[in-house]
N, C-alpha and C positions, 0 to 999 in steps of 0.2 A: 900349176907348178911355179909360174912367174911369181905370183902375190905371194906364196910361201915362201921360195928360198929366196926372190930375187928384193923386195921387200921384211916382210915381216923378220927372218932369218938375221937381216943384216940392221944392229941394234941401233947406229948410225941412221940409217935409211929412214929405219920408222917412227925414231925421235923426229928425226925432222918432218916426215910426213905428218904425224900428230900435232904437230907444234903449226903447221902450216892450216891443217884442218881447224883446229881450234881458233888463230889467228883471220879463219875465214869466216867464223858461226857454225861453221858446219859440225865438228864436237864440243859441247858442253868446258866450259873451264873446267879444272879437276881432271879430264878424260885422260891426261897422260899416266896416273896415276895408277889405270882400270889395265892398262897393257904389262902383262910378264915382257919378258926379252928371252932372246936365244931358243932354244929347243924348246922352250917350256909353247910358247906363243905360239911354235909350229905346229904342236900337238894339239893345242886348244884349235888352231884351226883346222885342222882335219875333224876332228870331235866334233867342234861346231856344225862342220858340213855334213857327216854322215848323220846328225840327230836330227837334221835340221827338217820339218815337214815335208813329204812333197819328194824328199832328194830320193833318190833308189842308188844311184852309181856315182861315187866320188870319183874321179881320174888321177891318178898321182904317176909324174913321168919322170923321170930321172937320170943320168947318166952316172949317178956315184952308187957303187950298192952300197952305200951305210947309211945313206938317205932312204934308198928305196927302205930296207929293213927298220927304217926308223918309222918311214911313211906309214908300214905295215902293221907294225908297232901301235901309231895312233891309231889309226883306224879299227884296229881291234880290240884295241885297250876298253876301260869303262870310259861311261859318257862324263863328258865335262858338268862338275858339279852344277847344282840348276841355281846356284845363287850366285854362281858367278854365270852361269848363259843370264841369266834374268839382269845382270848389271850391263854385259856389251847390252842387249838386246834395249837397254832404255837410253844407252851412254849413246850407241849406232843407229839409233832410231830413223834418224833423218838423212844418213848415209846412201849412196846411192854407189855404182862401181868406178872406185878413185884407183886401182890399182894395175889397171889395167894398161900393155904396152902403148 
């Protein structure tokens, strides 16, 4: 829930966080370019997660219900197209957990 609403959610938050990765090596120049903003980026990352190998149970916690039903929403929805996973998946390659409190 943090990395979704508390970052990615807030389009401020994760220009700069991207801006900060990329100024580390850590993503690719161009990588600002590979991120939607607003609800689009929150869906893709629920998407991500439920497709993702290995995962069985996303956790999504909320105190607003228009989040939850949105949460729900993703995660039910189709899967994130595979040429956009196959772009994070080369753009985050080297990524490790930055979003964390």
């Amino acid at each position: 829930m943090f990395a979704v609403r508390r970052v990615l959610s807030n389009p401020e938050a994760l220009q700069t966080l991207l801006r900060e990765l990329v100024a580390s090596g850590q993503l690719p120049d161009g990588a600002l370019t590979v991120f939607p903003e607003g609800e689009e980026i929150t869906e893709l990352a629920y998407q991500f997660c439920r497709d993702e190998p290995g995962i069985d149970i996303v956790l999504s916690g909320t105190g607003n219900p228009a989040h939850l039903e949105a949460n729900a929403e993703a995660l039910m929805g189709p899967p994130m197209p595979p040429h956009q996973r196959e772009t994070l998946m080369r753009v985050c390659q080297g990524l490790d957990s930055i979003l964390g409190n």
